[in-house]
C-alpha beads as a LAMMPS data file, in Angstrom:
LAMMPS data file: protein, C-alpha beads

56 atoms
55 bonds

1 atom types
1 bond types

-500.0 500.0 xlo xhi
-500.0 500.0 ylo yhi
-500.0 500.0 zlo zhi

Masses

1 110.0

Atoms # bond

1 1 1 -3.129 -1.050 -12.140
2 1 1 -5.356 1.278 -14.221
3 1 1 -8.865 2.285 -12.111
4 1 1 -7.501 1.008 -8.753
5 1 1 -7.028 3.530 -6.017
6 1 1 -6.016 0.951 -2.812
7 1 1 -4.713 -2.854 -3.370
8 1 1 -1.994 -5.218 -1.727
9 1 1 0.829 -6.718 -2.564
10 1 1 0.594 -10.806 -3.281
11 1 1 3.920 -11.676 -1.543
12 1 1 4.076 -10.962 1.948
13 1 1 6.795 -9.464 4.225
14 1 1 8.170 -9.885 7.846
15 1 1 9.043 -12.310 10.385
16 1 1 7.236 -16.147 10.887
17 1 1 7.025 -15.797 14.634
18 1 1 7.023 -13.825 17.566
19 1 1 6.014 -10.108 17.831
20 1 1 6.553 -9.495 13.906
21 1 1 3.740 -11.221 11.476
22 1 1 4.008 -11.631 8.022
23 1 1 1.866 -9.400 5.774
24 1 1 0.972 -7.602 2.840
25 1 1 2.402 -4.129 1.973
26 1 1 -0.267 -2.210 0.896
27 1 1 -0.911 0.381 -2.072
28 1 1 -2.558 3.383 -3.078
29 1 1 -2.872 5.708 -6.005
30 1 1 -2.464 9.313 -6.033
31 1 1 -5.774 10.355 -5.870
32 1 1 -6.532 8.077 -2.573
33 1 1 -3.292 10.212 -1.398
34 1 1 -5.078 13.266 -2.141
35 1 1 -8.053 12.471 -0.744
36 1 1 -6.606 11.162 3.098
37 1 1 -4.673 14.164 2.968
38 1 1 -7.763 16.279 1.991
39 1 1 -9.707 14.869 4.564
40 1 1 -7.429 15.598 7.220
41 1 1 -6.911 11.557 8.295
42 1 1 -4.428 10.922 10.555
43 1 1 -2.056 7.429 11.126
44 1 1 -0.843 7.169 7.235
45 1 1 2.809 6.962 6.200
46 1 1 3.299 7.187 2.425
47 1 1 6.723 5.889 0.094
48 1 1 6.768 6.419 -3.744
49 1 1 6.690 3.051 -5.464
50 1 1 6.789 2.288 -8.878
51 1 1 4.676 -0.492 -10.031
52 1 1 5.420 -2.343 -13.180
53 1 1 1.853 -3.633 -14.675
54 1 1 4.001 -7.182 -16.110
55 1 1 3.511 -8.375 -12.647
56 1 1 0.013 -8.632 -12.798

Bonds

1 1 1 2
2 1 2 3
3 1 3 4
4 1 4 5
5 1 5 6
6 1 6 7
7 1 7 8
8 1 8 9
9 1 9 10
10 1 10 11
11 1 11 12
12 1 12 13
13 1 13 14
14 1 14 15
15 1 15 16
16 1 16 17
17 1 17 18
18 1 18 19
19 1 19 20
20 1 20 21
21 1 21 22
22 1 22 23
23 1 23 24
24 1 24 25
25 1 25 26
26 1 26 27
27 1 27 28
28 1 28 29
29 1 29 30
30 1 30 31
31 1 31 32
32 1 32 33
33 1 33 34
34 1 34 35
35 1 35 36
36 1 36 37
37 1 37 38
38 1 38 39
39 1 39 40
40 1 40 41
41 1 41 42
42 1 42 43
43 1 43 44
44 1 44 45
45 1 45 46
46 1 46 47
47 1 47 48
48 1 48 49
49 1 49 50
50 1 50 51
51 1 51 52
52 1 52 53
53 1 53 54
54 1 54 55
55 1 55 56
């Protein structure tokens, strides 16, 4: 997704009930990375994804 630094997913992921909820994983670009990290924000985890733009 050219221009977008932070989206989320359509499809969403976890349990129906109980303690786990369903929801949306969540994305961000390179530069957002950059930026938390330059900041000094605290509470992120990060994975490398590959996104194929035929999905959207």
């Amino acid at each position: 997704m050219e221009g977008l630094d932070f989206f989320a997913s359509r499809q969403t992921i976890g349990g129906r009930g109980g303690l786990i909820r369903q929801s949306h994983l969540l994305f961000c670009s390179n530069r957002m990375i950059r930026l938390i990290k330059e900041k000094g924000l605290k509470g992120f985890k990060f994975e490398i994804a590959h996104i194929e733009n035929e999905y959207f």
